[in-house]
C-alpha positions as CSV (number, residue, x, y, z in Angstrom):
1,X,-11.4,7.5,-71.6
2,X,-15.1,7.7,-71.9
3,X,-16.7,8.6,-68.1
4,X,-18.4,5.1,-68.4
5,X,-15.1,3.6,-68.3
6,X,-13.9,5.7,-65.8
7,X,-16.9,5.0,-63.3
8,X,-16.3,1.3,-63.8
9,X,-12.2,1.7,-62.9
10,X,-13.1,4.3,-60.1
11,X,-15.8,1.3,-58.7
12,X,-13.1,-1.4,-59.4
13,X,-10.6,0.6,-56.9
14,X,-11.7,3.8,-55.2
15,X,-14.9,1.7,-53.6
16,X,-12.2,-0.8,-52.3
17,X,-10.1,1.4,-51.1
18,X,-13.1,3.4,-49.0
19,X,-14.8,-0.2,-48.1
20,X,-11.9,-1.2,-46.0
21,X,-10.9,2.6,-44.4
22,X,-14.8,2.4,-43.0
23,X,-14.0,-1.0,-42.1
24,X,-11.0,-0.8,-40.8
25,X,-12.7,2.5,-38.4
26,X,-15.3,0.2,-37.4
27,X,-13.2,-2.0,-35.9
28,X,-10.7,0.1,-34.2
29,X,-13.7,1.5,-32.4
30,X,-15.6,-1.5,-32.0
31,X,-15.0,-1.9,-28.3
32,X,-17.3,1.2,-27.0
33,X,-19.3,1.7,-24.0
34,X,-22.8,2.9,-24.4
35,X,-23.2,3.1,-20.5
36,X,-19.7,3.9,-19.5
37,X,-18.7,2.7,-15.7
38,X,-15.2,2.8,-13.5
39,X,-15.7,-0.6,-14.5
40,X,-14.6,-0.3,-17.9
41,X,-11.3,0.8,-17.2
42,X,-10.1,-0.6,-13.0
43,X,-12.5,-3.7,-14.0
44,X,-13.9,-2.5,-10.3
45,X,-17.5,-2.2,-9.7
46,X,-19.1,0.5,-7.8
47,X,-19.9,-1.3,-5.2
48,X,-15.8,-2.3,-4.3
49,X,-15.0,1.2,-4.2
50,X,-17.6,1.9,-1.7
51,X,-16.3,-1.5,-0.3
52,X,-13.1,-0.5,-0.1
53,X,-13.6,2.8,1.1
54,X,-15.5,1.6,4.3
55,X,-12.5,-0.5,5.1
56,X,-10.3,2.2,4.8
57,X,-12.0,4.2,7.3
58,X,-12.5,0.9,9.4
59,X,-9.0,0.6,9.6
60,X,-8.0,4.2,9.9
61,X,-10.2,4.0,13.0
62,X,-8.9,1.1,14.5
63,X,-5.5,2.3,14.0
64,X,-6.4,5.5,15.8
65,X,-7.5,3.8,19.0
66,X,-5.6,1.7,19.2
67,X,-2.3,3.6,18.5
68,X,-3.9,6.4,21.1
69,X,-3.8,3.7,23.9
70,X,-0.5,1.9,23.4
71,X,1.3,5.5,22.5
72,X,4.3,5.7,24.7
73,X,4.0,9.1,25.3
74,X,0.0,9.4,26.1
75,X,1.6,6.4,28.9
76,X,4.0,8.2,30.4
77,X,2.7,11.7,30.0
78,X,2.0,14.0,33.7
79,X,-0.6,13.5,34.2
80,X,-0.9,10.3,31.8
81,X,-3.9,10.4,29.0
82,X,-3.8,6.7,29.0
83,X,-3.8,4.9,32.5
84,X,-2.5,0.9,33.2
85,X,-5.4,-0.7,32.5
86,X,-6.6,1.4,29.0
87,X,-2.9,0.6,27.7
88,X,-2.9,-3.3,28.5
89,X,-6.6,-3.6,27.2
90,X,-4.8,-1.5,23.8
91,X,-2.0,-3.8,23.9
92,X,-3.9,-6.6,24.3
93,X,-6.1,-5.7,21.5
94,X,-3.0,-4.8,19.2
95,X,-1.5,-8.1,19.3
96,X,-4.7,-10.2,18.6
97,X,-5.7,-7.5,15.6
98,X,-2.1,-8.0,14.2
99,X,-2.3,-11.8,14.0
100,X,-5.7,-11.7,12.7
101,X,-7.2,-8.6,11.5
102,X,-10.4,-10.5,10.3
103,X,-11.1,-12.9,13.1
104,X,-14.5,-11.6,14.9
105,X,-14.9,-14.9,17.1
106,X,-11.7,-14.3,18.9
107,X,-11.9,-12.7,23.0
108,X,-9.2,-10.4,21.9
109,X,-11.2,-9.5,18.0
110,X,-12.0,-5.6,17.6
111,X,-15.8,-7.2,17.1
112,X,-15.3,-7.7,21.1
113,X,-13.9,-4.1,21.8
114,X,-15.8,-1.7,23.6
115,X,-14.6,1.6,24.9
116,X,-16.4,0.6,28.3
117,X,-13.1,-1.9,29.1
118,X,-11.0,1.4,29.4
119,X,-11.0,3.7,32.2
120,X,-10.0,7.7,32.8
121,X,-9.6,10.5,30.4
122,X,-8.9,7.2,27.5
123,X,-12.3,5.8,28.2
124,X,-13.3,9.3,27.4
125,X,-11.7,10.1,23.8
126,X,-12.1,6.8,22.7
127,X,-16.2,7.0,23.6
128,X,-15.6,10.0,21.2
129,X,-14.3,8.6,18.4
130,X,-16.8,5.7,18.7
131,X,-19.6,8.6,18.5
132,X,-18.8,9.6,15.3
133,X,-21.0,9.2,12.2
134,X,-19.4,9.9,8.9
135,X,-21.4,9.6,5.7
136,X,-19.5,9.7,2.4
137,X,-21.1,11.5,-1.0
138,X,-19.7,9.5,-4.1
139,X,-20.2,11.5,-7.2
140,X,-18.7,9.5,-10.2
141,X,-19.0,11.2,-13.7
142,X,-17.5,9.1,-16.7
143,X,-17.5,10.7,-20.2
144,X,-16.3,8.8,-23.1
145,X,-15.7,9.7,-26.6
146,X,-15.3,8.2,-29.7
147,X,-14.7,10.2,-33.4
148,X,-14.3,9.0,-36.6
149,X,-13.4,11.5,-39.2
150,X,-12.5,9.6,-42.6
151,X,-11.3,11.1,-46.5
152,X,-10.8,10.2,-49.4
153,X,-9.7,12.7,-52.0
154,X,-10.2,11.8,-56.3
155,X,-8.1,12.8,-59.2
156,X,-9.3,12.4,-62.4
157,X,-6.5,12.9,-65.2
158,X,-7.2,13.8,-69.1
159,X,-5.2,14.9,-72.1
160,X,-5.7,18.4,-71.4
161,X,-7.2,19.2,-68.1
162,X,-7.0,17.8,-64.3
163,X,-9.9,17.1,-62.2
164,X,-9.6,16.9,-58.1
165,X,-12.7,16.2,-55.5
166,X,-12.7,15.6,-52.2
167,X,-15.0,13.6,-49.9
168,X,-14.8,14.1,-46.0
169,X,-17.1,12.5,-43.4
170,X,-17.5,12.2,-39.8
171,X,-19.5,9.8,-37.6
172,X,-18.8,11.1,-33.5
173,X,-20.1,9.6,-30.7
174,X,-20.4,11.2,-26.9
175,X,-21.8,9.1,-23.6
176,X,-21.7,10.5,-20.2
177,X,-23.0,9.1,-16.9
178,X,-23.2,10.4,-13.9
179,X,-24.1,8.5,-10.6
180,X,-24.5,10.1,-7.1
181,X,-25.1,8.1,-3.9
182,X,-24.9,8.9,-0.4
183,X,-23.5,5.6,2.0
184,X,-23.9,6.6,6.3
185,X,-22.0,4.7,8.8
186,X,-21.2,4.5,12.5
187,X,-17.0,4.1,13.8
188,X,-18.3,1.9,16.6
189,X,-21.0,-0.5,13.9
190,X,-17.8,-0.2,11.6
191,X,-15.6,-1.6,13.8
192,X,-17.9,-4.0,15.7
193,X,-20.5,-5.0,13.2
194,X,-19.3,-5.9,9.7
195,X,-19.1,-9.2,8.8
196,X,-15.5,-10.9,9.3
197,X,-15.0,-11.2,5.6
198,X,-16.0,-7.7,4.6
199,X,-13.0,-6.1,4.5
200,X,-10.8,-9.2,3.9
201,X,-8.2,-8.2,0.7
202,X,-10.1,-4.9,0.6
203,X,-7.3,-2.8,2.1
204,X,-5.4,-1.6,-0.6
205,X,-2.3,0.9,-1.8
206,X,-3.1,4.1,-3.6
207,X,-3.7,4.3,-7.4
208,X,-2.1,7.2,-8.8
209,X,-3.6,6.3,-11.9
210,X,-7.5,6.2,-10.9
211,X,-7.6,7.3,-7.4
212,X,-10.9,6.2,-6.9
213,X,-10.0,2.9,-7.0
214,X,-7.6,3.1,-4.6
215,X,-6.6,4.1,-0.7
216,X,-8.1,7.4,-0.4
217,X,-6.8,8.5,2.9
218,X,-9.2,8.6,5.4
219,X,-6.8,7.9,8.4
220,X,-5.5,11.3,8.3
221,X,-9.6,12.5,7.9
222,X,-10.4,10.7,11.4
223,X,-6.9,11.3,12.6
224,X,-7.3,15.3,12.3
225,X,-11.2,15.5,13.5
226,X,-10.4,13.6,16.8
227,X,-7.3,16.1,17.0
228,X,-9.8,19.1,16.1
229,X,-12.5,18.0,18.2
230,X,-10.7,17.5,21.6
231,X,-8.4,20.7,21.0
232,X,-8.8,22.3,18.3
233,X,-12.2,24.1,19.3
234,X,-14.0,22.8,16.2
235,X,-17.5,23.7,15.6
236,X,-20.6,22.6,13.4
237,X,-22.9,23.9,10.7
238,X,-19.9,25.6,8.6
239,X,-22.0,26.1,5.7
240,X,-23.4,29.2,7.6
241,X,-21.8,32.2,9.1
242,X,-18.9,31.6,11.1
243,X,-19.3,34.1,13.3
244,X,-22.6,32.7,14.7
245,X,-21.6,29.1,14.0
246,X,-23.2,26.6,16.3
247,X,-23.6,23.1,17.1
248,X,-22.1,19.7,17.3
249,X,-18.3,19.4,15.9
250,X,-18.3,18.8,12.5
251,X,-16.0,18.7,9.6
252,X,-16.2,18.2,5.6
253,X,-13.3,17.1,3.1
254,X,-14.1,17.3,-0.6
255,X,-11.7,15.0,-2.8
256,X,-11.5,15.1,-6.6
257,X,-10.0,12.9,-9.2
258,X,-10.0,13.4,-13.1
259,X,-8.4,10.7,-15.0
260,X,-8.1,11.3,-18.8
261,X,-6.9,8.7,-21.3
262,X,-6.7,8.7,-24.6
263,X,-5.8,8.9,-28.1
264,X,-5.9,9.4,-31.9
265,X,-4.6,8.3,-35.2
266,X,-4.5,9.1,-38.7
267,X,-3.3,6.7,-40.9
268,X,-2.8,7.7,-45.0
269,X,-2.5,5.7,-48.2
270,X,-1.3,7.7,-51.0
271,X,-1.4,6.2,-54.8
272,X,-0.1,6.9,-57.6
273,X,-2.1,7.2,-60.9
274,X,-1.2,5.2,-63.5
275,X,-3.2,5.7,-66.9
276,X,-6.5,8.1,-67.6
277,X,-9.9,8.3,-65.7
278,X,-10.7,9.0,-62.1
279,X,-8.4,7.5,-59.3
280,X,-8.0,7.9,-55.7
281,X,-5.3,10.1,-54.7
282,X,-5.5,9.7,-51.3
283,X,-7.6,8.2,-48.2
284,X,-7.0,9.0,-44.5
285,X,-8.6,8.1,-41.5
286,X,-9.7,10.4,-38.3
287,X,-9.8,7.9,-35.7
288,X,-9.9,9.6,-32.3
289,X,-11.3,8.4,-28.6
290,X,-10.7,9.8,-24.8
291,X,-12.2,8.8,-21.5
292,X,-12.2,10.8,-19.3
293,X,-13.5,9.9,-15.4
294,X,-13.9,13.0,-12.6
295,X,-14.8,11.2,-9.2
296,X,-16.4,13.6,-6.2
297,X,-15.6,11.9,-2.8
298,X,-17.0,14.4,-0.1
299,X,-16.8,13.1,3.5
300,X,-18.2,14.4,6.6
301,X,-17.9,13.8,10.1
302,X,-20.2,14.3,12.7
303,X,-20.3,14.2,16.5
304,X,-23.2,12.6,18.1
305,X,-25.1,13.8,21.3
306,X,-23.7,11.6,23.6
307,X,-20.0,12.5,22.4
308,X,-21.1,16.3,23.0
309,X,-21.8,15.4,26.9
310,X,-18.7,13.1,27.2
311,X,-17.3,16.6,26.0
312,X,-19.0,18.7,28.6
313,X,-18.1,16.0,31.4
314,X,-14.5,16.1,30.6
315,X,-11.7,17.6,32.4
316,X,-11.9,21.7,31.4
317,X,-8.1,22.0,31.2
318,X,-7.9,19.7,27.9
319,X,-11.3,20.1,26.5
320,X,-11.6,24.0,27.4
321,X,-13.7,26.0,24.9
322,X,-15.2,23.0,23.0
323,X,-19.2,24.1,21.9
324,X,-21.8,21.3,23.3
325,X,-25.4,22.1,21.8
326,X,-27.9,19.3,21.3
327,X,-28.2,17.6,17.7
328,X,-29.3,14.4,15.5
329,X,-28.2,11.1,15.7
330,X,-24.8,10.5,14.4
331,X,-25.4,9.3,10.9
332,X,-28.1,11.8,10.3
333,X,-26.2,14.1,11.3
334,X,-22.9,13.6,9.0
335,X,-25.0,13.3,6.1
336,X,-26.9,16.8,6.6
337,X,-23.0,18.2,7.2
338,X,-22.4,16.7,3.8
339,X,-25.8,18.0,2.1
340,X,-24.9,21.4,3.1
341,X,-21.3,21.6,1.6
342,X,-22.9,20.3,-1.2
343,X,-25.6,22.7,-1.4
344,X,-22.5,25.6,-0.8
345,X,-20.9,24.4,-3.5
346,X,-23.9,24.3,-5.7
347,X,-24.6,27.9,-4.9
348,X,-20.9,29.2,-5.0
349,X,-20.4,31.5,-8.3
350,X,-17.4,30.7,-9.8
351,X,-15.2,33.0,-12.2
352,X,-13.1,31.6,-14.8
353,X,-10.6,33.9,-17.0
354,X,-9.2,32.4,-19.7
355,X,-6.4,33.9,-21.5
């Protein structure tokens, strides 16, 4: 056969056969994201996480109080930690929040609570907890790939000789985006101020899939810096030396969360040559994609002046040792703990040995 005539047969079947592996590529990676989001994959918006976040800690502080001051055993302890009056207002509180966590209107909602309604050493802790600011770092990083890495390989058959080529090509793709925001709250705005709604459906269960998008678990964060702060002799500024470390309680939790998904094919059509010229021996596509989402939550909690005095003006004998030293406002002041940790991160060497 003439090379003419073999041109012609290889544009009668080899350009088919290559025409529908590119389009066939094209539209198994046809649904791409050229600014990738936790979106794409929880079909959650930024804004819910933070959302649901909040709530979280809204709840994991009302649970706190509120479990403090109906505890049996704060009651009945010698001398008790919760008097008569703190545990009826807790109790009374209790039973309204349980019949209608969202209700704000209510005599009974937490919008009406105040830690002025108690009285003795639970007046006292629960002026503490409603001191606290927390500020919460979110760093979401979401990296998405998508590679397509086709071939086709030729034979072209004579009398006397053989003839083989190749053809290999590769079209990849990489997006990354990273977005860093700091949010500040209050435990006494959470729990008084935010709209009834807010937090309506926006409690939910963890994700073991993409944390992120799921409960976090902030009660045991509040839980373990009222426990730290009252007796646990917990100190501020922890970025610096410890043995000079100074200032209002404070405490930091970094949380990370990498979720990887993905996956790759390569499909391949043999043939079989029948007669002379050039044919196509064999095509394959390279078809390959992966997401893959790391998520930074870094919380920190901070004690606000007026806790730090409620903390001097407490009993010695269950606040003994506890550092009081003059600081910002609450909010200010847990995102500045947070901004440091960062910062000691930033500037931490790391060594990694691979093997």
């Amino acid at each position: 056969m003439s090379m003419a005539a073999g041109a012609r047969h290889f544009s009668n079947s080899a350009l088919r056969v290559v025409a529908t592996t590119l389009a066939l590529a094209f539209l198994l990676q046809s649904c791409v994201n050229v600014h990738p989001l936790p979106d794409d994959v929880v079909h959650l918006s930024t804004y819910n996480i933070v959302r649901q976040v909040r709530c979280e800690t809204r709840k994991a502080v009302i649970d706190s109080i509120l479990g403090f001051l109906t505890s049996d055993a704060n009651h009945e302890a010698n001398p008790p930690k919760v008097d008569d009056r703190s545990r009826a207002t807790g109790q009374r509180f209790l039973r309204a929040f349980e019949a209608a966590p969202y209700d704000f209107a209510g005599p009974n909602s937490m919008q009406q609570f105040d830690p002025g309604l108690l009285s003795g050493e639970a007046n006292v802790i629960v002026s503490l907890l409603w001191s606290t600011g927390v500020a919460y770092n979110f760093d979401l990083t979401m990296l998405e790939k998508n590679d397509f890495d086709p071939s086709v390989n030729f034979i072209g058959l004579w009398s006397r000789s053989g003839l083989s080529a190749g053809l290999n090509g590769n079209f990849d793709r990489q997006r990354q985006n990273e977005r860093q925001f700091t949010i500040t709250d209050n435990f006494g705005d959470l729990v008084g101020k935010l709209r009834p709604d807010y937090c309506k459906n926006q409690i939910v269960e963890a994700n073991m899939t993409y944390p992120i998008a799921g409960k976090v678990g902030m009660e045991r964060v509040v839980q373990d810096f009222l426990v730290l702060t009252l007796f646990g002799n917990l100190s501020g500024d922890s970025s610096k030396d410890i043995t000079s470390s100074k200032g209002p309680p404070t405490m930091v939790e970094q949380l990370e969360f990498t979720t990887t998904v993905g996956g790759s094919t390569t499909p391949k059509v043999t043939f079989v040559s029948v007669g002379s010229g050039i044919h196509v021996a064999d095509a394959s596509l390279g078809l390959s994609t992966s997401r893959t989402d790391t998520h930074k939550l870094t919380t920190g909690l901070y004690l606000v002046p007026e806790g730090e005095k409620l903390l001097g003006e407490a009993k010695p004998g269950i606040f003994q040792g506890l550092i009081a030293a003059k600081g910002s406002a609450a909010e200010r002041g847990a995102a500045r703990a947070v901004d440091q940790f960062l910062e000691q991160k930033l500037n931490q060497t790391n060594i990694i040995i691979q093997r």
